[in-house]
LOVEX-541963 format. One record per residue (C-alpha): residue number from 1; chain; x, y, z. Coordinates in pm, whole numbers. Layout:
! LOVEX-541963
(NUM "A" (X Y Z));
...
! end
This chain:
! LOVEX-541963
(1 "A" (0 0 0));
(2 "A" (125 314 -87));
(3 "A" (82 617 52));
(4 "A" (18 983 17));
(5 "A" (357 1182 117));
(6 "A" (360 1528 294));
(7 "A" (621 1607 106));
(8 "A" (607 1407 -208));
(9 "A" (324 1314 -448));
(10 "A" (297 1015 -591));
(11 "A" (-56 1108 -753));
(12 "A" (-153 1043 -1091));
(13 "A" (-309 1279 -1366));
(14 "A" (-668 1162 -1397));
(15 "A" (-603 1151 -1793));
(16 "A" (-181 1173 -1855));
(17 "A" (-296 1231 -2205));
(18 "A" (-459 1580 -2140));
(19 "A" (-108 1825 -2119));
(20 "A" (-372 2099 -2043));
(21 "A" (-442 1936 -1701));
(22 "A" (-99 1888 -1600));
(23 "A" (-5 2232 -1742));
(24 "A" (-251 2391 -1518));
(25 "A" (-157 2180 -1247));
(26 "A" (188 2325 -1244));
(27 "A" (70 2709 -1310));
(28 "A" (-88 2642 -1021));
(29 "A" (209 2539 -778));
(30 "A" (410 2767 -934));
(31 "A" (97 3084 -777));
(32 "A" (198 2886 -475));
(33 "A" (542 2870 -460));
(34 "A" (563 3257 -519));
(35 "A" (341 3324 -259));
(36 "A" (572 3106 -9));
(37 "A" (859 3352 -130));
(38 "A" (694 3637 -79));
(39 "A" (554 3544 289));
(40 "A" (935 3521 381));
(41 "A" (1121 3228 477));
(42 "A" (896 3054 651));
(43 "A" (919 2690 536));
(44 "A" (1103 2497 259));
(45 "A" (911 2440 -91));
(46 "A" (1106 2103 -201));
(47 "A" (939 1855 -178));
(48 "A" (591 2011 -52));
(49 "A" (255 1797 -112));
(50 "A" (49 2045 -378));
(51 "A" (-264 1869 -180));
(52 "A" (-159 2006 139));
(53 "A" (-22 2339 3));
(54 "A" (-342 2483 -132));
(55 "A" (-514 2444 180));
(56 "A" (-205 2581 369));
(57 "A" (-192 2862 175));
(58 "A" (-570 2994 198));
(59 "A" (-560 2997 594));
(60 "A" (-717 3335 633));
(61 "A" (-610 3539 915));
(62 "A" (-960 3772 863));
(63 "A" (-1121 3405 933));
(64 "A" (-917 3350 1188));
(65 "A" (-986 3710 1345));
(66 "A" (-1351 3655 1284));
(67 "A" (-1417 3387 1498));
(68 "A" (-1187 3546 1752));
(69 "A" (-1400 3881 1787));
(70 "A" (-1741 3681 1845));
(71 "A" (-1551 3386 2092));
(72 "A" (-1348 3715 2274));
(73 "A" (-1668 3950 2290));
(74 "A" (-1791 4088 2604));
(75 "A" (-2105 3951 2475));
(76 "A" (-1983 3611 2547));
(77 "A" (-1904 3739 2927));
(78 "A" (-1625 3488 2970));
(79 "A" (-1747 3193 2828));
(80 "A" (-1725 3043 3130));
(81 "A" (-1854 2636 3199));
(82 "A" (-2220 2648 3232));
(83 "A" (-2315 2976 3107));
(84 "A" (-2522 3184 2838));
(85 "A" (-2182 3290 2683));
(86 "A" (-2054 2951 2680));
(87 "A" (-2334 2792 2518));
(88 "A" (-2380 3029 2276));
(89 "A" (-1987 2982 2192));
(90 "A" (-2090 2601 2134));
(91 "A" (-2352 2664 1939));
(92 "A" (-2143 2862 1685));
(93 "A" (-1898 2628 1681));
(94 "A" (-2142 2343 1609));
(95 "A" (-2232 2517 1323));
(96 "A" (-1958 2586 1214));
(97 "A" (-1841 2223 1183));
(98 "A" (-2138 2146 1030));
(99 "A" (-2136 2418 749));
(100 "A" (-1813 2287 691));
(101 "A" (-1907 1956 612));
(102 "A" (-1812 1730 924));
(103 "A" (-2014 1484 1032));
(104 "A" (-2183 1440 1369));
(105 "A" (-1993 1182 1593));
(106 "A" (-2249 1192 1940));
(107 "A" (-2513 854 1889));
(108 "A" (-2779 1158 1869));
(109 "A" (-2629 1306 1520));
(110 "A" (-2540 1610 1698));
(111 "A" (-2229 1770 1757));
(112 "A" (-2274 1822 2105));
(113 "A" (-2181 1631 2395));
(114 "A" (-2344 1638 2693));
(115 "A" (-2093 1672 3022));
(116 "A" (-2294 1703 3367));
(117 "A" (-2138 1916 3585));
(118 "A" (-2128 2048 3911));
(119 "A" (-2079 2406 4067));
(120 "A" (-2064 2584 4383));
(121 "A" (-1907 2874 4547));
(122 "A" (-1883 2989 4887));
(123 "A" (-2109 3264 5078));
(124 "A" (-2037 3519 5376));
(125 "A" (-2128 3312 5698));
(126 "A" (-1878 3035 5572));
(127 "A" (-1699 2967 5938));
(128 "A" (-1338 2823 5980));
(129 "A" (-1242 2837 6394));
(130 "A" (-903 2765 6510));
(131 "A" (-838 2625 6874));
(132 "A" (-557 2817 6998));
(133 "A" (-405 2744 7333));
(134 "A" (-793 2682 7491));
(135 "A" (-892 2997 7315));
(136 "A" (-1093 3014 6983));
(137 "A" (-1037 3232 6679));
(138 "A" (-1264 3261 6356));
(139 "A" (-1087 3314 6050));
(140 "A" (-1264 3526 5745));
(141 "A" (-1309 3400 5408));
(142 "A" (-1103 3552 5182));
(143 "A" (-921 3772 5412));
(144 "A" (-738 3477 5582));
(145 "A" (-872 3185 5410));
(146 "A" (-960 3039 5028));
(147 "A" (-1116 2726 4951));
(148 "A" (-987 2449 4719));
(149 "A" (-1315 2253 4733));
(150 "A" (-1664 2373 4841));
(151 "A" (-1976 2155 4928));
(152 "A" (-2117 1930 5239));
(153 "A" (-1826 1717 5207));
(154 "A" (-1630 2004 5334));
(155 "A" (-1775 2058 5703));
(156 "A" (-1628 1947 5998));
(157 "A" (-1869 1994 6293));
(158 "A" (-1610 1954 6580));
(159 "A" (-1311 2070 6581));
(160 "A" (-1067 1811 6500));
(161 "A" (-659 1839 6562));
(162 "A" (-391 1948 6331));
(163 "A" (-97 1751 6174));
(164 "A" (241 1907 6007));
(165 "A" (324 1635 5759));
(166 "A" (600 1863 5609));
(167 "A" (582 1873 5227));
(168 "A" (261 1643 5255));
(169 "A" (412 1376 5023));
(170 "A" (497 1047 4993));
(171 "A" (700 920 4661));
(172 "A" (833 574 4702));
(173 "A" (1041 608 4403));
(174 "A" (1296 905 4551));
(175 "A" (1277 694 4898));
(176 "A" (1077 998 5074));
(177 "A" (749 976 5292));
(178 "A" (648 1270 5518));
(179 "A" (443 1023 5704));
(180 "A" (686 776 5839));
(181 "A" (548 713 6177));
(182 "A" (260 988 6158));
(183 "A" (-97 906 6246));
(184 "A" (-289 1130 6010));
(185 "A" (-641 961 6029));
(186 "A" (-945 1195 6105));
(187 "A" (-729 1497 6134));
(188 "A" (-616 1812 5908));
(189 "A" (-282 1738 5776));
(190 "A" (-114 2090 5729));
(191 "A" (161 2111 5510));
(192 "A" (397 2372 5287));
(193 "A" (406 2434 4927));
(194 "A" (659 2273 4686));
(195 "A" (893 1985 4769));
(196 "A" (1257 1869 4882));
(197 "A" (1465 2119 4707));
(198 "A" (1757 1970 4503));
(199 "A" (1977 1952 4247));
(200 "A" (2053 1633 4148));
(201 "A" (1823 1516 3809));
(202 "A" (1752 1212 3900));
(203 "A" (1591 1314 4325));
(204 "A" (1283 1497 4264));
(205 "A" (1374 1625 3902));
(206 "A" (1639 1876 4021));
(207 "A" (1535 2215 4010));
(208 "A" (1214 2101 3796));
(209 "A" (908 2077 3960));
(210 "A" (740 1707 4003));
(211 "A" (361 1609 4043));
(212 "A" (383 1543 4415));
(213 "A" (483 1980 4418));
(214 "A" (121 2010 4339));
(215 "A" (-149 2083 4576));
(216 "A" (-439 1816 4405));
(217 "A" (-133 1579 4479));
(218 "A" (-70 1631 4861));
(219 "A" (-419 1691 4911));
(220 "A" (-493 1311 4748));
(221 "A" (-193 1152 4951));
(222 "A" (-369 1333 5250));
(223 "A" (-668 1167 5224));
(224 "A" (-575 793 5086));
(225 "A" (-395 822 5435));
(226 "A" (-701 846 5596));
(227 "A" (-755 1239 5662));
(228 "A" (-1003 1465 5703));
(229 "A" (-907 1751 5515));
(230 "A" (-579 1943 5453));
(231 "A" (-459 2312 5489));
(232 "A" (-138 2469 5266));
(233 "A" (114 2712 5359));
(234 "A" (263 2924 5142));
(235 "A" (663 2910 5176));
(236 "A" (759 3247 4975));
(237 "A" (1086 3225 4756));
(238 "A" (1284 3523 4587));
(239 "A" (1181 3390 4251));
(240 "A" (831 3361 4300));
(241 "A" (669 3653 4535));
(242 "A" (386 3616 4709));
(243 "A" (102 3800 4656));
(244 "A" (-208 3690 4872));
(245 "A" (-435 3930 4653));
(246 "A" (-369 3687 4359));
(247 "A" (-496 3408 4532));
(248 "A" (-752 3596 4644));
(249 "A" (-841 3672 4268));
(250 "A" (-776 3275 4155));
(251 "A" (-1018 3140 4355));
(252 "A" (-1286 3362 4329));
(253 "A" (-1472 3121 4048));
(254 "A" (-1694 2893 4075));
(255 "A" (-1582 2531 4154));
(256 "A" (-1665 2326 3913));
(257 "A" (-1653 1884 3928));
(258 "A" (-1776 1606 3689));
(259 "A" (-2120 1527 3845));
(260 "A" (-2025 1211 3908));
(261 "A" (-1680 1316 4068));
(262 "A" (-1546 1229 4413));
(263 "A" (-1731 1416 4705));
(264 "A" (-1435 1684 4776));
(265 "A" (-1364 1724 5188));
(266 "A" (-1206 2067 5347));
(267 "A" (-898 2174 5154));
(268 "A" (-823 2509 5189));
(269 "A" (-477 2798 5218));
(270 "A" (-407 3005 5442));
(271 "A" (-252 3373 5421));
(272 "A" (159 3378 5533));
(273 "A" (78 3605 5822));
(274 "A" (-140 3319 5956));
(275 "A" (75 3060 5913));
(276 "A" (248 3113 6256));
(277 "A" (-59 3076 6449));
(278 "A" (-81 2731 6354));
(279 "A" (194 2605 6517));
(280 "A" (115 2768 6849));
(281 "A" (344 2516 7126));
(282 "A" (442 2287 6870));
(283 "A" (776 2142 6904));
(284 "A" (890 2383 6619));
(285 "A" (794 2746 6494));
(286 "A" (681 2810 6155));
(287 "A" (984 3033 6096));
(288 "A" (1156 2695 6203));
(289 "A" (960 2530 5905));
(290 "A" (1080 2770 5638));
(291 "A" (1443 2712 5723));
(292 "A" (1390 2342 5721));
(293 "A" (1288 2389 5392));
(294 "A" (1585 2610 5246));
(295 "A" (1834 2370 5478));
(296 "A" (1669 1992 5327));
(297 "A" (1597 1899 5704));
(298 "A" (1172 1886 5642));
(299 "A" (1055 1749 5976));
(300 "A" (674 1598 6042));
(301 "A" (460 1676 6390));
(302 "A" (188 1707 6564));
(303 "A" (17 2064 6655));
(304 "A" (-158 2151 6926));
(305 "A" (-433 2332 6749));
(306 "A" (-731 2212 6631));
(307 "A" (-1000 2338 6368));
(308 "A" (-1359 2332 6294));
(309 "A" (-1566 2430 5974));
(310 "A" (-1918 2526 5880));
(311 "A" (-1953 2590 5544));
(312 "A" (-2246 2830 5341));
(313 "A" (-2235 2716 4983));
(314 "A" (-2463 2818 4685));
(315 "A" (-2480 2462 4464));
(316 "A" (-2622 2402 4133));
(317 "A" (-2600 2069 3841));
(318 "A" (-2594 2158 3490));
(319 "A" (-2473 2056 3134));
(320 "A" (-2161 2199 2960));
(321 "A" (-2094 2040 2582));
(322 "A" (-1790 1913 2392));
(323 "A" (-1827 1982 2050));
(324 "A" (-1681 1792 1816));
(325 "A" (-1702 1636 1416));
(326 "A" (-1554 1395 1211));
(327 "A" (-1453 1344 889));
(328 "A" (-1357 994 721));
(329 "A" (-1004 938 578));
(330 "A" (-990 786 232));
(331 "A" (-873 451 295));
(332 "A" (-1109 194 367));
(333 "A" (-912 20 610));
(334 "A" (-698 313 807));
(335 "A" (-999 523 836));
(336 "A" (-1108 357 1069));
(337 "A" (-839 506 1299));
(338 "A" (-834 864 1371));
(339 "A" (-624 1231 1442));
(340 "A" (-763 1411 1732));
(341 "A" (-740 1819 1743));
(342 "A" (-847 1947 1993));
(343 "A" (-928 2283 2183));
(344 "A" (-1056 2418 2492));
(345 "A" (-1323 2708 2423));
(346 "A" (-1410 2782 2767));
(347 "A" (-1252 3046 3057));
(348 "A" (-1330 3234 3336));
(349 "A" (-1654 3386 3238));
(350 "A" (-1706 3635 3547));
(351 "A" (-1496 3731 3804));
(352 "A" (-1316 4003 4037));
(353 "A" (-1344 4349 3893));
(354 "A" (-956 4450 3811));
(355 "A" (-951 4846 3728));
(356 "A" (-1344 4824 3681));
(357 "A" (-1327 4511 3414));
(358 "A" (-1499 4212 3568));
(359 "A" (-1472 3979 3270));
(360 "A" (-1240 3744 3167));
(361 "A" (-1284 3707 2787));
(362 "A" (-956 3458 2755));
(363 "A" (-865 3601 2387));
(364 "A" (-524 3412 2410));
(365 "A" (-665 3180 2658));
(366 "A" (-753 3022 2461));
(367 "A" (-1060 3185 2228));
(368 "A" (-745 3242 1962));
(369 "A" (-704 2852 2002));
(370 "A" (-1078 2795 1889));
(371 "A" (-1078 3018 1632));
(372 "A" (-726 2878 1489));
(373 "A" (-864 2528 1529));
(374 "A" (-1198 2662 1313));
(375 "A" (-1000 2761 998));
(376 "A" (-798 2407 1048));
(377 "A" (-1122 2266 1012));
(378 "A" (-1253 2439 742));
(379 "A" (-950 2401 534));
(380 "A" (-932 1997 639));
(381 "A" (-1226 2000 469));
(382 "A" (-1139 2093 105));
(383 "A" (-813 1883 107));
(384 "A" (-858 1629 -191));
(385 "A" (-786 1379 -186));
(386 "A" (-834 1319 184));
(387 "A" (-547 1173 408));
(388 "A" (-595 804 449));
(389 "A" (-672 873 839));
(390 "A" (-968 969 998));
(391 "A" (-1008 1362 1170));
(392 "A" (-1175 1411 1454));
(393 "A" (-1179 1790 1589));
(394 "A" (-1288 1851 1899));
(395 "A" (-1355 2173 2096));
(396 "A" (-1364 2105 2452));
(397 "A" (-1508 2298 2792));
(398 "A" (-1445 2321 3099));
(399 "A" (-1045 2305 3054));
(400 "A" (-1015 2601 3352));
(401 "A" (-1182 2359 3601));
(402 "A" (-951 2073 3564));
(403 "A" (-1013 1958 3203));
(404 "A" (-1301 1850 3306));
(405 "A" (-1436 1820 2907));
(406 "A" (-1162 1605 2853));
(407 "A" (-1187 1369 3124));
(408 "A" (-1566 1294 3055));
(409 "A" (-1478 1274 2700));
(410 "A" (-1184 1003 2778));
(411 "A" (-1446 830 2980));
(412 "A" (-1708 859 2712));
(413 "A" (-1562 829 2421));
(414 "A" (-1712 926 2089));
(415 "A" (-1455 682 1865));
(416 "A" (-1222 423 2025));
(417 "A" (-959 571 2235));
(418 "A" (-765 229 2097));
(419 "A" (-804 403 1777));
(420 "A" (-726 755 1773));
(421 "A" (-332 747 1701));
(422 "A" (-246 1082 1825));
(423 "A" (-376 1425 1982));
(424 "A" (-264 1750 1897));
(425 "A" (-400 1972 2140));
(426 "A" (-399 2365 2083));
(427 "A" (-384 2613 2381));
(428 "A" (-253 2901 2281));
(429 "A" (-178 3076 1967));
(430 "A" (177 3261 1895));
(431 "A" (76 3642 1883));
(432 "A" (405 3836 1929));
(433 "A" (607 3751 1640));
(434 "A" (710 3549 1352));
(435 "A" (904 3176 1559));
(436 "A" (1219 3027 1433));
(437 "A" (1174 2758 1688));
(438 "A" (920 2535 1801));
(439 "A" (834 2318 2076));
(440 "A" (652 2014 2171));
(441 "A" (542 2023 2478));
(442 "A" (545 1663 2607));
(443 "A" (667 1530 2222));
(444 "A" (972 1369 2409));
(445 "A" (768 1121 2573));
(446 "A" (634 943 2270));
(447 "A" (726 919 1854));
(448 "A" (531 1185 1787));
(449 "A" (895 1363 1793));
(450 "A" (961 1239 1492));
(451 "A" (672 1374 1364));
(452 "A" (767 1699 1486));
(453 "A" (1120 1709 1385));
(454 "A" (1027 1627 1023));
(455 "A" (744 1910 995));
(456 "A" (963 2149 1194));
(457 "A" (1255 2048 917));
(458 "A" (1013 2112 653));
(459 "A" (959 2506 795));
(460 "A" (1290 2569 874));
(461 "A" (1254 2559 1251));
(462 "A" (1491 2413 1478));
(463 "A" (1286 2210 1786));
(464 "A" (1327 2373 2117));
(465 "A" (1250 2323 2494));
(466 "A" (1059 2478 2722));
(467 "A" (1252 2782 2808));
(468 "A" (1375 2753 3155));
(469 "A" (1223 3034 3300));
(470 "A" (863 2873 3275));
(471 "A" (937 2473 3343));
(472 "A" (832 2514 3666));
(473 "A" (471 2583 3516));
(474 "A" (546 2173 3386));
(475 "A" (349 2259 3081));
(476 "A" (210 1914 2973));
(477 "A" (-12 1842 3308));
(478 "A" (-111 2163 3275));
(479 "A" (-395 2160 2958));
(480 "A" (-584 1886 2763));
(481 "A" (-338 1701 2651));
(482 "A" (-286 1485 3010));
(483 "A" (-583 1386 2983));
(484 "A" (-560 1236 2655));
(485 "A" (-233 1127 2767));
(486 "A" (-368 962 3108));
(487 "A" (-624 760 2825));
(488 "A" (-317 603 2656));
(489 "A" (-306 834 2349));
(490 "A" (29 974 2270));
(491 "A" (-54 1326 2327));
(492 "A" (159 1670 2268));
(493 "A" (64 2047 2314));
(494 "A" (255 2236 1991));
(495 "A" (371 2621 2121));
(496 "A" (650 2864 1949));
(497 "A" (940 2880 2132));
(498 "A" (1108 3237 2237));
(499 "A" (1334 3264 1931));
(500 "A" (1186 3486 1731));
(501 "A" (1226 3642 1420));
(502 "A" (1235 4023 1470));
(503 "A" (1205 4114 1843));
(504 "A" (1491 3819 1948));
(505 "A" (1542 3609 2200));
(506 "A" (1565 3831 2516));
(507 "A" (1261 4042 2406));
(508 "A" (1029 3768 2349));
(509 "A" (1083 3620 2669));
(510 "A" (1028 3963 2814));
(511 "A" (709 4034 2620));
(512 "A" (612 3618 2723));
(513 "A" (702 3712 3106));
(514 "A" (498 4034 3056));
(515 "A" (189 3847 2917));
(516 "A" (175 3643 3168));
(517 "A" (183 3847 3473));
(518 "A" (-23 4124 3319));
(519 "A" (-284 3952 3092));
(520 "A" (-273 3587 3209));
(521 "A" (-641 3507 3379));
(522 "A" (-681 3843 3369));
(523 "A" (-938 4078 3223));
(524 "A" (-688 4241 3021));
(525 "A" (-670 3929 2822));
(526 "A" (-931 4058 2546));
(527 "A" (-930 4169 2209));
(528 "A" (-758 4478 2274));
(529 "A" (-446 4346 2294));
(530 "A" (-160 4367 2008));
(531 "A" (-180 4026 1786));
(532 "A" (62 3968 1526));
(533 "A" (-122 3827 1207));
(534 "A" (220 3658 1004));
(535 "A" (266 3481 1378));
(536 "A" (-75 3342 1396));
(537 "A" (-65 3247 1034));
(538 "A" (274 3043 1070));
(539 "A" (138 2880 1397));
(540 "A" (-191 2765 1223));
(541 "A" (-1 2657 884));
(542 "A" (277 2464 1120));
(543 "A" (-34 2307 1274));
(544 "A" (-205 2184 979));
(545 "A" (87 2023 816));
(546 "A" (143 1867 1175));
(547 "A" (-191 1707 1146));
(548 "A" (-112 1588 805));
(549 "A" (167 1488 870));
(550 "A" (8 1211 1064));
(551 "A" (-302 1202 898));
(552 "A" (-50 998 588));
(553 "A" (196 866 833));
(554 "A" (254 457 753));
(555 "A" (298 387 1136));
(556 "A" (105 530 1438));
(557 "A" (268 718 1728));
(558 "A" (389 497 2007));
(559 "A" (524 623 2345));
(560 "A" (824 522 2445));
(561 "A" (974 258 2708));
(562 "A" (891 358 3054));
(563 "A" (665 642 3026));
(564 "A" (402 639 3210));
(565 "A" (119 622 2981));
(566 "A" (216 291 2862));
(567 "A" (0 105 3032));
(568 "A" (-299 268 2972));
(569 "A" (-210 266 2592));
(570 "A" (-222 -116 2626));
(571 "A" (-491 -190 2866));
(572 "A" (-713 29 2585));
(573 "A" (-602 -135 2302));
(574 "A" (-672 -509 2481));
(575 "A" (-1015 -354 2610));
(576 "A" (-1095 -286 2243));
(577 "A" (-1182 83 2420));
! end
């Protein structure tokens, strides 16, 4: 079986007689090829697939910018899970795919799937008293306090006593366990952000961040060891300030679970100037704490407070929707496999006014994402012939809450997760210049490197890291893509990287730092902001021919010995799942 090349054809003149055909044909590539010269040196022509590069070329950035005003509009408030804005985001995006051609994938014929959720958000007269040395303080929401999770499951009626388990983890594989000897059951395990600093690679990753750094993480140990809740302290370092206002401002959303999801119990933070109160004649101060954790001598104890909760919580169940459509590949036996795009459409919706702006329209976060994804779609559409793979694009919600959307899809699936050979997942569109680098984020754990290294080859991009400044954001847990992953599909996030074409290294990290810390989850992420149209164009035409790529490949990604997602790769495939 042969197949259709990215960047060579091996297609045949309907008629080789007819020299018109093939003479059009070539005045054709040649429009093409000028146009490539005149965009700059973006990619390489040898060897491109004329099927592919008409499509490539016609990516509109007015399309593009198009679906970005409606998605980024203050009319859509936010888009956030569960609301008017969202669902009227879905609903243009549903017809969308279906104007475009796609078929319907849910058992309905629609493009929408149905994802039950959950929501609730804490009210004043929410209650949280400490036992302090036989007196009794009450600590205010928001001033003192936040809440990770919200709901009956979080009340504790009597005051129950405190534990300091440290870093709050337990990782057999680096020899560590905060709970050696600690009895933890029915109490509040208290413990400090991050982990056992160090700088060896192969203890904790070094100076990268690990899952067990992450709140969801300790909080889960905390309770498979039996207790009732947890509380986190901040432990401020000079590269990270902290800023109590910005947690203030992070958790003023609704909470949002899968119906279905685990009944959350009391996890909450408290404020630094707190902290101290806590450990109120304990063995060891909290200023002790801090320089356990610069020195590597973490310690666990027992407190001699205790704490109590009464929650006041407004609750509601609704529906959010995954959209997605399909189209079939061309070959009657490898269409039955299939390329998953995908995109989160949701954000914040409302929130905390900043400078009088209370919503959070997520323009680069990620309603550029959706629209980019969009103009993939319609373009997919018109390729001819098609790729011998199936397409499946997907536009997901509630990716703010804990990629929710893609962990009911994973659960649900639409077409076997056995099946789909690879997902591409798009948050985030490159806005601030023309890239000379790319980056894969998580493309190191599976073969889909190789797909990335001969696309990037193809646009004259070198294949880049994550630049070190952001690691410790750990980039692939951190969007759609995990979940995918977590299914057993070999999974990557595509981004630019910082080497840019006119503004440099230096400056584009600059201008990434500055995005993040000024627009970032902010209401200033809109459609005001400066948006480079040649970046957003190479980012969506890099994307494509990614898809494509794959789309003709002879052999399907497979992740490589010893990652993690393995197992789940093969448990779907002998599920038949």
């Amino acid at each position: 079986m042969r197949f259709e090349g990215f960047y060579m054809s091996n297609q045949t003149p309907h008629n080789q007689g007819n020299c018109t055909t093939v003479a059009l044909r070539s005045i054709r590539l040649v429009l093409y090829l000028m146009l490539l010269s005149l965009a700059g040196p973006v990619f390489s022509q040898q060897g491109l697939n004329p099927t592919l590069l008409q499509p490539m070329m016609s990516i509109s950035y007015d399309s593009i910018r198009a679906h970005l005003n409606f998605l980024g509009s203050d009319s859509l408030a936010g888009r956030a899970a569960g609301t008017e804005g969202e669902r009227l985001a879905a609903k243009y995006l549903a017809e969308r795919l279906e104007s475009y051609g796609y078929e319907p994938i849910d058992r309905n014929q629609d493009y929408l799937q149905s994802v039950p959720l959950h929501g609730s958000q804490p009210l004043d007269g929410c209650e949280l008293l400490l036992e302090i040395a036989g007196g009794t303080r009450t600590l205010e929401l928001w001033e003192d306090y936040v809440l990770y999770n919200t709901g009956a499951g979080t009340f504790i009626p009597q005051p129950v006593r405190l534990v300091f388990a440290g870093y709050g983890i337990v990782a057999p594989e680096y020899d560590y366990n905060d709970y050696i000897n600690l009895d933890v059951a029915g109490a509040i395990v208290v413990f400090i952000e991050g982990e056992p600093p160090s700088e060896d690679a192969s203890y904790f990753d070094g100076p990268y961040p690990t899952l067990y750094s992450y709140p969801e993480m300790k909080q889960r140990i905390a309770l498979s060891r039996g207790a009732r809740g947890s509380i986190l302290l901040p432990a401020p370092k000079a590269s990270a300030p902290y800023d109590w206002s910005g947690v203030v401002q992070d958790f003023s959303f609704e909470h949002v679970t899968l119906m279905y999801g685990v009944p959350d119990n009391f996890n909450a933070a408290i404020r630094l100037e707190l902290a101290q109160e806590l450990f109120h004649g304990a063995p060891f101060t909290f200023s002790d704490v801090l320089a356990m954790d610069t020195t590597s001598t973490m310690q666990s104890f027992r407190l001699e407070t205790r704490l109590g909760f009464r929650g006041n919580f407004t609750q509601r169940d609704f529906v959010s929707y995954n959209v997605a459509g399909f189209l079939p590949g061309s070959d009657p036996e490898l269409n039955e496999t299939t390329v998953l795009l995908t995109a989160h459409y949701d954000h914040l919706g409302i929130g905390t006014p900043v400078r009088g702006d209370s919503i959070y329209n997520g323009v680069g976060d990620n309603a550029i994402g959706t629209a980019v994804l969009l103009e993939l779609a319609r373009h997919w559409a018109t390729l001819d012939p098609r790729p011998q793979r199936s397409i499946q694009v997907m536009f997901v919600t509630a990716e703010e809450k804990g990629l929710l959307g893609s962990q009911y899809y994973t659960a649900h699936p639409l077409k076997p997760l056995y099946r789909t050979i690879a997902n591409i997942n798009i948050d985030g569109i490159a806005m601030f210049d023309e890239f000379l680098s790319i980056v894969g984020v998580g493309a190191d754990l599976s073969t889909l490197e190789d797909n990335l290294e001969r696309v990037s080859r193809r646009f004259n991009l070198s294949m880049t890291g994550i630049p070190n400044l952001f690691i410790a954001q750990d980039a692939f847990v951190r969007s759609d893509q995990l979940a995918y992953a977590q299914a057993g599909i070999p999974s990557m996030l595509v981004v630019e990287g910082v080497d840019y074409k006119n503004l440099g290294r230096e400056e584009g990290l600059r201008r990434m730092e500055k995005w993040g810390a000024e627009r970032y989850h902010t209401p200033f992420d809109d459609l005001s902001q400066p948006i480079n149209p040649r970046a957003v164009l190479q980012h969506a035409r890099f994307l494509l021919a990614l898809a494509y790529d794959l789309a003709v490949s002879e052999t399907e990604p497979e992740w490589k010995r010893g990652t993690r997602y393995v197992n789940a790769r093969l448990r779907s495939a002998a599920e038949k799942r």
